[in-house]
C-alpha positions, 0 to 999 in steps of 0.5 A: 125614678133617677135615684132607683135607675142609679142604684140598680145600676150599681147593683148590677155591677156589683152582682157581675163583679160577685160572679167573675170572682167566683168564676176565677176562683173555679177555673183555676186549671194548673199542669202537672209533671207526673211520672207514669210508668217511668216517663214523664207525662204532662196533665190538667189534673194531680198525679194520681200516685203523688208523683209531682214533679216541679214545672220551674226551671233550675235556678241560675248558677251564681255565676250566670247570674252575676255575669249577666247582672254585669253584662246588663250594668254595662249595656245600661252604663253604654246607654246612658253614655250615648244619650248623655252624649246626645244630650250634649251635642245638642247643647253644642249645637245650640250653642253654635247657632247661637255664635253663628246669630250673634256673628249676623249681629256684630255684621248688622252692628258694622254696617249700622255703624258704617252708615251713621258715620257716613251720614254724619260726616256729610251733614257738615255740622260743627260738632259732626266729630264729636257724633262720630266719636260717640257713634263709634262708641256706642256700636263698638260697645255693642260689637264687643258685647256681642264678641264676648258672649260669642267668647263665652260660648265657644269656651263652653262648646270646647268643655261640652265637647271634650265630655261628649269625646270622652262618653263616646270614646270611653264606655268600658267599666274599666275606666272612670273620667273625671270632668274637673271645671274652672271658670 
């Protein structure tokens, strides 16, 4: 019973589908331009004398079309410059937080170390200089990793933006920048 609904379905669908193609085969209605008489008339039917005229409009001048092909090239190029510039702000500014993070982690690492050594100095053991000596090492070690990413960062905050100055300030056609980078 299952298997003849399925089919019938399927029947049905197909018969609907026969139909609307026959029907828009048929009511196809096209608008004609006819002269009568010598004015222009507008109608659903062919001009009865074989008057057509063309409803298309004129092609464009070579001209037009190549000012607005370049007119659009700008406005394309203007655009992705903008969003390249987005995109590299957003670059800068996640790099800034990253500085501003890892400057909370060198002021975190000062005071650790400050700490370790103000406790070690009061414990009174003997080799209580040699802890300091290495206490100082070890966060020094991590204040000076933490300065040299920030280094890094800030060296490519400065090239990102310099391209994103030169997107924003230069969007004609007449110019082309070239980004040369050493690392």
């Amino acid at each position: 019973m299952k298997v003849y609904q399925c089919s019938l379905e399927a029947n049905m669908k197909l018969l609907l589908g026969m139909v609307l193609l026959l029907t828009v085969g048929t009511t196809h209605a096209g608008i004609y331009k006819c002269i009568i008489d010598g004015s222009i008339v507008y109608q659903s039917s062919p001009c009865a004398d074989g008057k057509e005229m063309s409803l298309e409009p004129p092609p464009p001048s070579a001209a037009d079309s190549s000012r607005s092909l370049e007119e659009i090239k700008a406005k394309n190029k203007a655009i992705s410059q903008r969003v390249e510039a987005s995109i590299l702000e957003r670059k800068i500014r996640k790099l800034q937080d990253k500085n501003k993070r890892l400057e909370r982690d060198i002021d975190g690492y000062r005071s650790k170390q400050k700490s370790e050594l103000e406790s070690t100095a009061l414990s009174g053991r003997r080799n209580r200089f040699t802890q300091m000596s290495a206490i100082n090492d070890y966060w020094d070690n991590r204040i000076a990793e933490a300065a040299s990413k920030m280094k890094k960062n800030q060296r490519d905050i400065d090239k990102l933006e310099k391209k994103s100055r030169c997107f924003l300030n230069h969007q004609d056609n007449s110019r082309v920048d070239v980004f040369v980078v050493y690392d």
